[in-house]
Z-matrix of the N, CA and C atoms (Angstrom, degrees):
N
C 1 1.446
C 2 1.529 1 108.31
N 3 1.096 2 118.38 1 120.95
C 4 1.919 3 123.23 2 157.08
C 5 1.461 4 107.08 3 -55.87
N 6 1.524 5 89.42 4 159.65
C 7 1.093 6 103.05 5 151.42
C 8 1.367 7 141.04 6 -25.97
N 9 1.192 8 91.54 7 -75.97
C 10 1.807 9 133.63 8 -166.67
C 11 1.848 10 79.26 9 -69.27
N 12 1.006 11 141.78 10 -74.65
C 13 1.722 12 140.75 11 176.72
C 14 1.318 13 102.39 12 -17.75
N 15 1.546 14 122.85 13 -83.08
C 16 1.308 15 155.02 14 160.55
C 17 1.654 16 100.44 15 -10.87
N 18 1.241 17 110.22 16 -65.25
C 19 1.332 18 113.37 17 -167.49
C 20 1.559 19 115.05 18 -51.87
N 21 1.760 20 85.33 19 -50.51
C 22 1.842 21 97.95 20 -175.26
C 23 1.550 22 122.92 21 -69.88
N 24 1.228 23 103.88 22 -3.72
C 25 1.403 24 127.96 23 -155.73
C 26 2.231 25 84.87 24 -90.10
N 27 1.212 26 91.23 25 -56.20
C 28 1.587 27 97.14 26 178.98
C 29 1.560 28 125.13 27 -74.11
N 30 1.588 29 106.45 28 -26.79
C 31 1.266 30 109.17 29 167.22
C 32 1.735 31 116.71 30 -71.88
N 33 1.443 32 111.47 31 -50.95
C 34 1.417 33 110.83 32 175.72
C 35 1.590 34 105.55 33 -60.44
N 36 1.035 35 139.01 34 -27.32
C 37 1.890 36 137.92 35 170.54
C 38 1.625 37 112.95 36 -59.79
N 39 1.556 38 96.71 37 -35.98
C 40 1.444 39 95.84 38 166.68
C 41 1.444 40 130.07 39 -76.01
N 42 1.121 41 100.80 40 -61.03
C 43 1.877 42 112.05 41 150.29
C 44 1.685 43 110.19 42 -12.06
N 45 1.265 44 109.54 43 -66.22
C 46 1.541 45 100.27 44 -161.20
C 47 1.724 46 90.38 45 -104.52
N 48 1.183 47 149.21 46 37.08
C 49 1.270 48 140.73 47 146.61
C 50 1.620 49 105.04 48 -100.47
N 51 1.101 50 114.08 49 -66.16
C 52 1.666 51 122.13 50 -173.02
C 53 1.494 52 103.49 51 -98.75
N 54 1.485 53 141.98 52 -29.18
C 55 1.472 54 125.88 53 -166.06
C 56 1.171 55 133.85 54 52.73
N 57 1.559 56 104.54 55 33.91
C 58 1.576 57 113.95 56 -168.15
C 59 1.382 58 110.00 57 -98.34
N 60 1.689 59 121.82 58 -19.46
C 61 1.354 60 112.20 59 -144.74
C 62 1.487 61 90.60 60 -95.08
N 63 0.879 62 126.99 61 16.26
C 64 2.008 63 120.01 62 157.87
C 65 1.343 64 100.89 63 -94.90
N 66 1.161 65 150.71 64 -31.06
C 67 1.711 66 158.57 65 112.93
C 68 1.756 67 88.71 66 41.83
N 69 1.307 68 142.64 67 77.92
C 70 1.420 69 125.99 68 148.39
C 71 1.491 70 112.83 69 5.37
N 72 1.071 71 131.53 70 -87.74
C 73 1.874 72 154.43 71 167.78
C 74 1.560 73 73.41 72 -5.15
N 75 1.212 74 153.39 73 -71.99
C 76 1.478 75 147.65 74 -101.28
C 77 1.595 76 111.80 75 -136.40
N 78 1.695 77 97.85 76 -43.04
C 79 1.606 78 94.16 77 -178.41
C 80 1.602 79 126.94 78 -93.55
N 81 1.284 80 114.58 79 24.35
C 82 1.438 81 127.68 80 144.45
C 83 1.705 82 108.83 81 -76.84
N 84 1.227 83 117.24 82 -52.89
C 85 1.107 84 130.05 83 -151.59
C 86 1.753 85 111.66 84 -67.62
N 87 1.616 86 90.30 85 -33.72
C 88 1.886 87 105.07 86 -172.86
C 89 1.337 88 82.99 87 -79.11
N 90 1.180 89 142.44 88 -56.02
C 91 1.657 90 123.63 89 -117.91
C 92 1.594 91 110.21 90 -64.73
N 93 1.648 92 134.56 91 -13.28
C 94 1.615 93 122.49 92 176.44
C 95 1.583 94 78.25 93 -115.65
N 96 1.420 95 103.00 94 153.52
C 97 1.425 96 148.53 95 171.27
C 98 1.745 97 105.78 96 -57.41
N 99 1.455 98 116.31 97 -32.36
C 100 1.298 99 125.89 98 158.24
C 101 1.327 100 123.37 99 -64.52
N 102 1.240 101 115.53 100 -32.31
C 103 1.534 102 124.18 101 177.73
C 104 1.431 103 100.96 102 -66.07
N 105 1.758 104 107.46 103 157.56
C 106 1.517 105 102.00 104 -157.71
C 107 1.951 106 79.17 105 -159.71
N 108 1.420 107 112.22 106 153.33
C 109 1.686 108 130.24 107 -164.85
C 110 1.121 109 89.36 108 -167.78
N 111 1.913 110 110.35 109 130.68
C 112 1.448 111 108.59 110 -178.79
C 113 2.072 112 84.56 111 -89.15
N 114 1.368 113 89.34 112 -169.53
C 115 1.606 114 116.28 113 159.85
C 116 1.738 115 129.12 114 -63.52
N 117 1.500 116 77.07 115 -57.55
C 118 1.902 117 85.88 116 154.21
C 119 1.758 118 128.91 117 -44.26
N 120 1.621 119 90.73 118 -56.25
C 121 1.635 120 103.35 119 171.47
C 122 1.339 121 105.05 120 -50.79
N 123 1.327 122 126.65 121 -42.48
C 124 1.551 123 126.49 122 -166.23
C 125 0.979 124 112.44 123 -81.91
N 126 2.155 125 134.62 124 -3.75
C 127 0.911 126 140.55 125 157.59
C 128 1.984 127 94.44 126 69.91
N 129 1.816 128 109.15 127 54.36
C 130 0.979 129 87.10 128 168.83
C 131 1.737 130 96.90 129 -99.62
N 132 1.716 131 103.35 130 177.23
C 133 1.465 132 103.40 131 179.83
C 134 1.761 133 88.36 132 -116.20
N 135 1.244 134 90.41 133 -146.29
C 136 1.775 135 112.10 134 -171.84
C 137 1.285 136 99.49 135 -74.73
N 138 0.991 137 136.26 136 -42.39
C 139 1.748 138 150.99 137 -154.48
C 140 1.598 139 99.53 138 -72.60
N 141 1.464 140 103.73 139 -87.47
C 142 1.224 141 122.67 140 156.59
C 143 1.506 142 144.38 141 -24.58
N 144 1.893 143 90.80 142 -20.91
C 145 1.738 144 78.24 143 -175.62
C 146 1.758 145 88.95 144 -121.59
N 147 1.492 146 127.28 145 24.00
C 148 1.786 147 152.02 146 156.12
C 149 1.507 148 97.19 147 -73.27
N 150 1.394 149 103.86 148 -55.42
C 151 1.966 150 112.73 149 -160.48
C 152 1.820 151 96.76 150 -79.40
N 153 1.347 152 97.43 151 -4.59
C 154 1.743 153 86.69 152 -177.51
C 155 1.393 154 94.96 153 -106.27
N 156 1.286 155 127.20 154 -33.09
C 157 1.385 156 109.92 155 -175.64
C 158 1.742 157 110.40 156 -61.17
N 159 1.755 158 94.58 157 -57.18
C 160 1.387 159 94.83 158 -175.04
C 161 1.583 160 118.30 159 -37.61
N 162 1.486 161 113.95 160 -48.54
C 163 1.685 162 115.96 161 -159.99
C 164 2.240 163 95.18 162 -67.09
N 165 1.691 164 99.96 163 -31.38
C 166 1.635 165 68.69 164 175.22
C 167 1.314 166 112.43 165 -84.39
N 168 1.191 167 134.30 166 -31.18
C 169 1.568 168 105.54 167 162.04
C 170 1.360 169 149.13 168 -24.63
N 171 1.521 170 99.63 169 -35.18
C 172 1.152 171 141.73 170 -164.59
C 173 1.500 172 96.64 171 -86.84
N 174 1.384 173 117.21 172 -54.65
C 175 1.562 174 117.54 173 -174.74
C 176 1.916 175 111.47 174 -81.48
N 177 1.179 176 108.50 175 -30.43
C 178 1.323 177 99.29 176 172.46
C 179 1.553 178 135.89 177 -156.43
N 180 1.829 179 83.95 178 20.71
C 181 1.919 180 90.00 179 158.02
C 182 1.623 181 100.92 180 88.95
N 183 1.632 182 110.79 181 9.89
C 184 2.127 183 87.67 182 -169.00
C 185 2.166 184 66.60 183 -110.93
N 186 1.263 185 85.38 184 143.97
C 187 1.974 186 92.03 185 153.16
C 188 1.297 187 130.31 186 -100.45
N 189 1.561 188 127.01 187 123.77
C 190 1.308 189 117.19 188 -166.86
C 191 1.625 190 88.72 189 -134.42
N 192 1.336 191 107.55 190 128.51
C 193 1.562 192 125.64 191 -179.24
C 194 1.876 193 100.72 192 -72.80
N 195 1.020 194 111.25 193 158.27
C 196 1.601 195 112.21 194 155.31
C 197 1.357 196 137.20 195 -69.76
N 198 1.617 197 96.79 196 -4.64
C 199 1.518 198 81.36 197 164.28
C 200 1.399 199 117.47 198 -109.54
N 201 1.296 200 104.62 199 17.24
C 202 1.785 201 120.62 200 163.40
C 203 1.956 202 118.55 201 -65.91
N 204 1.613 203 94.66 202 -17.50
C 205 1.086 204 106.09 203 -163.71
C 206 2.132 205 100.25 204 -91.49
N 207 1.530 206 90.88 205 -7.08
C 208 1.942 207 93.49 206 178.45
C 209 1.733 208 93.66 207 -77.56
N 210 1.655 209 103.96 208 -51.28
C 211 1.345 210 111.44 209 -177.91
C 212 1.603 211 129.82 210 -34.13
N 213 1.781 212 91.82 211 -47.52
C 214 1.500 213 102.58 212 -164.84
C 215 1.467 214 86.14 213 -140.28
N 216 1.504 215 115.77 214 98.98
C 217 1.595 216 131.77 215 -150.71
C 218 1.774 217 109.89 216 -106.82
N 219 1.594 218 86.63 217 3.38
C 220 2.010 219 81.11 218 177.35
C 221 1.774 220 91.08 219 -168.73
N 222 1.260 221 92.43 220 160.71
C 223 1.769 222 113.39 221 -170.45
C 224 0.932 223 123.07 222 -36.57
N 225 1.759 224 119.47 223 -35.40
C 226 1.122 225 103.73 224 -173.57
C 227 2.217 226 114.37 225 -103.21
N 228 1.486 227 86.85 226 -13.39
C 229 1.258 228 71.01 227 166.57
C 230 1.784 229 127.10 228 -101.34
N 231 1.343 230 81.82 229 10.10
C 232 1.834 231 78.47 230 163.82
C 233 1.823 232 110.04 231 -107.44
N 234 1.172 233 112.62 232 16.00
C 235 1.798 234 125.83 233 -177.56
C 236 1.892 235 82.62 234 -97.46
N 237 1.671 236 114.21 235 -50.60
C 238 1.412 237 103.76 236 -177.03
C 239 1.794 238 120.48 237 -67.51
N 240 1.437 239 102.81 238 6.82
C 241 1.750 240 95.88 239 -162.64
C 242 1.496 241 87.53 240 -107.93
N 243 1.567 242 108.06 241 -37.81
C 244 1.670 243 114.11 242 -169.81
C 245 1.538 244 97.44 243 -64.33
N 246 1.336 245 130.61 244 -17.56
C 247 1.492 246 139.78 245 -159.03
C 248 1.469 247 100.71 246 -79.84
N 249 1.580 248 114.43 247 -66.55
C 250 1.140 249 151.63 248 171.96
C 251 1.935 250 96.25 249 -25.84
N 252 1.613 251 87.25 250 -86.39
C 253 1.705 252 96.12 251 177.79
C 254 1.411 253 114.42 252 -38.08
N 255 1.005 254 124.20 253 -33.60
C 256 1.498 255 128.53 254 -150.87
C 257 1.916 256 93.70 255 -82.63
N 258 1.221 257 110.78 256 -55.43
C 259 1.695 258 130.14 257 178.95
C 260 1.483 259 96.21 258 -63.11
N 261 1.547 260 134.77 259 -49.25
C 262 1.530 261 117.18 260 176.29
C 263 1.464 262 118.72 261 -59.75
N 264 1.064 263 111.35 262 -7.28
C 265 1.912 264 104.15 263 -148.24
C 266 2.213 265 87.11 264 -91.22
């Protein structure tokens, strides 16, 4: 998996958990691969950041708990961990 895979992989998980990232506030911010939004910014809570793990499981088989999400606290560095996993497995 790339990066850029990885990345989209977390942006579309967000999309269908919260539906924020068409959100004005957000879609300046996504549009280059350099651009970076923690979790916090995304105002996820406890709920929300369960329905995000599950859906990437769901989208591509790696499991990442929620408290992976303190670890790797915004898109792009949890696109680099999902990357990581993806190349160990």
């Amino acid at each position: 998996m790339t990066r850029e895979g990885a990345r989209q992989h977390v942006l579309d998980a967000i999309q269908q958990t919260v539906g924020i990232l068409y959100d004005q506030r957000f879609a300046d911010i996504l549009e280059g691969a350099e651009r970076d939004v923690t979790f916090v910014e995304l105002e996820f809570d406890s709920l929300s950041a369960m329905e995000f793990c599950l859906q990437i499981d769901d989208m591509i088989g790696i499991e990442v708990e929620p408290a992976d999400l303190i670890l790797y606290p915004s898109i792009n560095t949890l696109s680099e961990h999902l990357m990581a996993k993806s190349v160990a497995r």
